[in-house]
C-alpha positions as CSV (number, residue, x, y, z in Angstrom):
1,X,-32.9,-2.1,-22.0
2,X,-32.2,-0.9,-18.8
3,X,-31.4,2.7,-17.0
4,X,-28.5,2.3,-14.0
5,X,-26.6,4.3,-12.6
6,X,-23.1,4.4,-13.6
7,X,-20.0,4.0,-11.1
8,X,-17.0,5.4,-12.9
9,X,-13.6,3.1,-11.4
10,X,-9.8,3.0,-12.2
11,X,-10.4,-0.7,-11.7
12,X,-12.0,-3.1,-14.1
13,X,-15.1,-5.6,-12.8
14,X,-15.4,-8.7,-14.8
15,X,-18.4,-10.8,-14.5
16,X,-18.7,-13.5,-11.3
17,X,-15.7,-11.4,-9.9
18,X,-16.0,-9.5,-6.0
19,X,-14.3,-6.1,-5.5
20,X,-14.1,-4.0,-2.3
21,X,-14.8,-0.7,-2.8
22,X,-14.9,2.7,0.2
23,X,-17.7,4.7,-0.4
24,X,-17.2,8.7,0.2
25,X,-18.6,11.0,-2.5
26,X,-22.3,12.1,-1.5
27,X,-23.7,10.7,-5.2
28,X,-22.4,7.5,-4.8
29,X,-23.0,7.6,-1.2
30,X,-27.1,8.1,-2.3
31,X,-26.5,5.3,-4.8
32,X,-25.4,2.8,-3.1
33,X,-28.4,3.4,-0.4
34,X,-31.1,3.3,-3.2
35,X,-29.2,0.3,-4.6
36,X,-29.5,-1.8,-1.5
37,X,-32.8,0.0,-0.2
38,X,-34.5,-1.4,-4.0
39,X,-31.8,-4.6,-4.4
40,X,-30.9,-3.6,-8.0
41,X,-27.3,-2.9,-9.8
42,X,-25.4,-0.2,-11.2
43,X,-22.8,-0.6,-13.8
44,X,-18.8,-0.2,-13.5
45,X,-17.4,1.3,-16.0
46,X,-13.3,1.6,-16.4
47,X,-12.2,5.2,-16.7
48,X,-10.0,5.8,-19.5
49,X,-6.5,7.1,-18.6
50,X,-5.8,9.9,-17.3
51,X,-9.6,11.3,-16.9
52,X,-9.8,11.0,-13.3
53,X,-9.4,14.5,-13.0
54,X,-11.3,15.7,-15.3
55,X,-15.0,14.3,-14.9
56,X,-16.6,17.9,-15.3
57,X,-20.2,17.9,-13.4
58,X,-23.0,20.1,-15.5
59,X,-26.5,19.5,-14.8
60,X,-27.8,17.0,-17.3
61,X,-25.0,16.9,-19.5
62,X,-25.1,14.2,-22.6
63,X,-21.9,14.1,-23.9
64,X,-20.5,12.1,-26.7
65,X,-19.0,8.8,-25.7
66,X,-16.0,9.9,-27.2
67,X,-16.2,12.4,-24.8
68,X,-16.7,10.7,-21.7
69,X,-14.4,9.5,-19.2
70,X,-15.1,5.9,-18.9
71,X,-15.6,3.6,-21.6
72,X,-19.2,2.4,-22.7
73,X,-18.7,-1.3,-21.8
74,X,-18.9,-1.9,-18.4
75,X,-20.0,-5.1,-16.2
76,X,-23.5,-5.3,-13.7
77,X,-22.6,-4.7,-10.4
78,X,-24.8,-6.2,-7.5
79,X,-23.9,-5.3,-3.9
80,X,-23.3,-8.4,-1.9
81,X,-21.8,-6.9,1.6
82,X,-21.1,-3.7,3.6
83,X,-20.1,-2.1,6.7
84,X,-18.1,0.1,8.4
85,X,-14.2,1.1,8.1
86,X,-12.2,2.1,11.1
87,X,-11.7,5.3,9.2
88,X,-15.9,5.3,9.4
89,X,-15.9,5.0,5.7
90,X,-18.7,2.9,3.9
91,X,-17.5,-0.6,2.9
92,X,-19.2,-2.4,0.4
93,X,-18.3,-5.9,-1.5
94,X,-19.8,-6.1,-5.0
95,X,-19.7,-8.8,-7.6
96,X,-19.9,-8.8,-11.0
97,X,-22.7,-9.9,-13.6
98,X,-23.2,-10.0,-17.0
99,X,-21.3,-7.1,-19.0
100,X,-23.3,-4.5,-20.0
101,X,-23.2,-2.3,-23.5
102,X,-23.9,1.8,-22.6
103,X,-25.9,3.9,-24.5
104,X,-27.5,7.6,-23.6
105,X,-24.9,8.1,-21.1
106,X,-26.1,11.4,-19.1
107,X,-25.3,13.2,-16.1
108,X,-27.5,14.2,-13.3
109,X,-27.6,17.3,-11.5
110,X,-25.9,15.7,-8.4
111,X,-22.9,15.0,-10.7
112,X,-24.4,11.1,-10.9
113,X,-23.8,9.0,-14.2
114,X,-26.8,7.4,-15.5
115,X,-26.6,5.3,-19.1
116,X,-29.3,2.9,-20.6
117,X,-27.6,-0.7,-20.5
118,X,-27.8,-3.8,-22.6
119,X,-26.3,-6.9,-21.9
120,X,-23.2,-8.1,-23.5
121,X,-23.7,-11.6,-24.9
122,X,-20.4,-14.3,-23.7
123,X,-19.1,-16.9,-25.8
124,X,-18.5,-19.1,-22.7
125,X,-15.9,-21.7,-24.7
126,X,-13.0,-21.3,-22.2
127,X,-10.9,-24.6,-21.4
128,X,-7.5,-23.4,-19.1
129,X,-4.4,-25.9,-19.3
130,X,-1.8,-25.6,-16.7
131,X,-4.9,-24.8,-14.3
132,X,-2.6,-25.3,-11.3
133,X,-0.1,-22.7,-12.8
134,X,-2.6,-19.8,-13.2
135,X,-4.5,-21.1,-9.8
136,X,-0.7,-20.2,-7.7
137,X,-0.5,-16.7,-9.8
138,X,-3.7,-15.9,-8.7
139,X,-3.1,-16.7,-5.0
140,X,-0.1,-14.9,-5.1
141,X,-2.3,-11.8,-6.7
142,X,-5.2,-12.2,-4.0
143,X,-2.7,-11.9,-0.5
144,X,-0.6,-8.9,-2.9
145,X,-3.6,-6.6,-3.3
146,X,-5.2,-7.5,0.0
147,X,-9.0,-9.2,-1.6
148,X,-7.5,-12.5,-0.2
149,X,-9.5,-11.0,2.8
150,X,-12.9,-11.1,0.8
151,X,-12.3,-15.4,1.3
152,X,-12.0,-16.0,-2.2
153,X,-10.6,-19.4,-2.8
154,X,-8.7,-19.2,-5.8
155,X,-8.6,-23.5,-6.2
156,X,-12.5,-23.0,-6.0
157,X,-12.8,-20.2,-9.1
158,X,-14.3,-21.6,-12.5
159,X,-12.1,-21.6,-15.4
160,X,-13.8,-18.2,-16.2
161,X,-13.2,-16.8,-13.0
162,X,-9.7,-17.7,-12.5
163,X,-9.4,-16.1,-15.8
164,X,-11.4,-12.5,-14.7
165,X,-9.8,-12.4,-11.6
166,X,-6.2,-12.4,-13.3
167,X,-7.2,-9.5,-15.6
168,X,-8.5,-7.7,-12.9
169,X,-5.5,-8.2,-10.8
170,X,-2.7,-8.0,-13.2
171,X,-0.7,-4.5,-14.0
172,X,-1.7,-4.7,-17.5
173,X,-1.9,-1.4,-19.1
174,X,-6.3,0.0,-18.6
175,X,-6.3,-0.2,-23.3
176,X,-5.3,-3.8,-22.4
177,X,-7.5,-4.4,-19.4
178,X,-10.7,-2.6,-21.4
179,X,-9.7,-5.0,-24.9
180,X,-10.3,-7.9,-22.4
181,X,-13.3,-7.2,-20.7
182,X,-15.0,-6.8,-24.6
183,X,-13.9,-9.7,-25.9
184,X,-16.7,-11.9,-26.3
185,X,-14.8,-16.0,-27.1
186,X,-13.9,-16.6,-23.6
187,X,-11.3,-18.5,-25.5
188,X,-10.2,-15.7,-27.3
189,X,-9.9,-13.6,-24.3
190,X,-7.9,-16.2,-22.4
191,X,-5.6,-16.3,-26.1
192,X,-5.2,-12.7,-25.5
193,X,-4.8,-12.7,-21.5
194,X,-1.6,-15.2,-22.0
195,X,-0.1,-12.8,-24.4
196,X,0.0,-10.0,-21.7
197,X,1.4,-12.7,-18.9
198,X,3.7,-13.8,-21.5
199,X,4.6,-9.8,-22.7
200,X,4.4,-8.9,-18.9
201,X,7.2,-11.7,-18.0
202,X,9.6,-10.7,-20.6
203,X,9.4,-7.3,-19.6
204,X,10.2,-8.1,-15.7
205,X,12.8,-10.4,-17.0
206,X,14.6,-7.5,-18.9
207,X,14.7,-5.8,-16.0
208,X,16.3,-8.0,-13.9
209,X,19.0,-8.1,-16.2
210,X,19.4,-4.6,-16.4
């Protein structure tokens, strides 16, 4: 078992999946230095709705996770690029790695999250049909929310990836995204992640009609 730091998102990171991120807080500013300065990971961690304002900072606090304001099953997070915004914001590309089980969850001084982590074992048993048909979705997804600029290929993504990258992507609902990410069947996760596309299509469907 592990201690990282802990990087608190309204995004979800799924294993083998890049995210941009813009660095501004001064803790996460200091991580990200040590991070690259030692080469080792933190964990993201999805915050559970609507606790973004309310991540109170008290010096070594160890709260109960029911208490916290990000779930306890996050993903690795390994920085794999950065530089400079025009805004002269910190830029940094991460990817994901395995997914990571938090325990001991504590809060420093500096109002930095700090958790012991265990891997996550996968049941990597994922087959996609109609590759072609998720492979268009997920280029559509990429130029929409602007990562198309990271160069990820979406004909060149595993079946595994294609599949992260659409639950990353997708406006499912953060209960939905979180269910996802902790499913260990890759098969069962892709069962569940056609469900929401399906759900998601009758809704928009509806409202073209209305």
């Amino acid at each position: 078992m592990t201690t990282l730091p802990v990087f608190p998102l309204n995004a979800l990171l799924l294993p083998d999946c890049k995210m941009p991120l813009q660095i501004f807080e001064k803790r996460y500013l200091d991580m990200v230095s040590h991070c690259m300065r030692t080469n080792t990971a933190f964990c993201v961690a999805l915050l559970r709705p609507g606790s973004e304002r309310h991540e109170v900072i008290r010096p070594e606090q160890k709260p109960a996770s029911t208490g916290l304001p990000f779930y306890t099953v996050g993903t690795e997070a390994r920085i794999v690029d950065f530089g400079q915004r025009e805004n002269g914001l910190l830029s940094i590309t991460i990817q994901g790695g395995q997914r990571l089980v938090l325990t001991d969850v504590r809060q420093a001084a500096d109002g930095l999250w700090m958790a012991s982590a265990e891997p996550r074992p996968e049941q990597a048993d994922i087959d996609i049909t109609d590759g072609k048909e998720w492979t268009r979705l997920l280029e559509q997804l990429l130029d929409m929310s602007g990562m198309g600029a990271l160069g990820i290929d979406a004909s060149a993504q595993s079946s595994e990836q294609l599949m992260n990258y659409l639950i990353m992507l997708l406006p499912l609902p953060v209960e939905v995204k979180q269910d996802l990410l902790e499913t260990d069947s890759h098969t069962a996760r892709w069962q569940k992640l056609a469900g929401a596309i399906a759900l998601l299509s009758g809704q928009g469907n509806r409202q073209t009609h209305n």
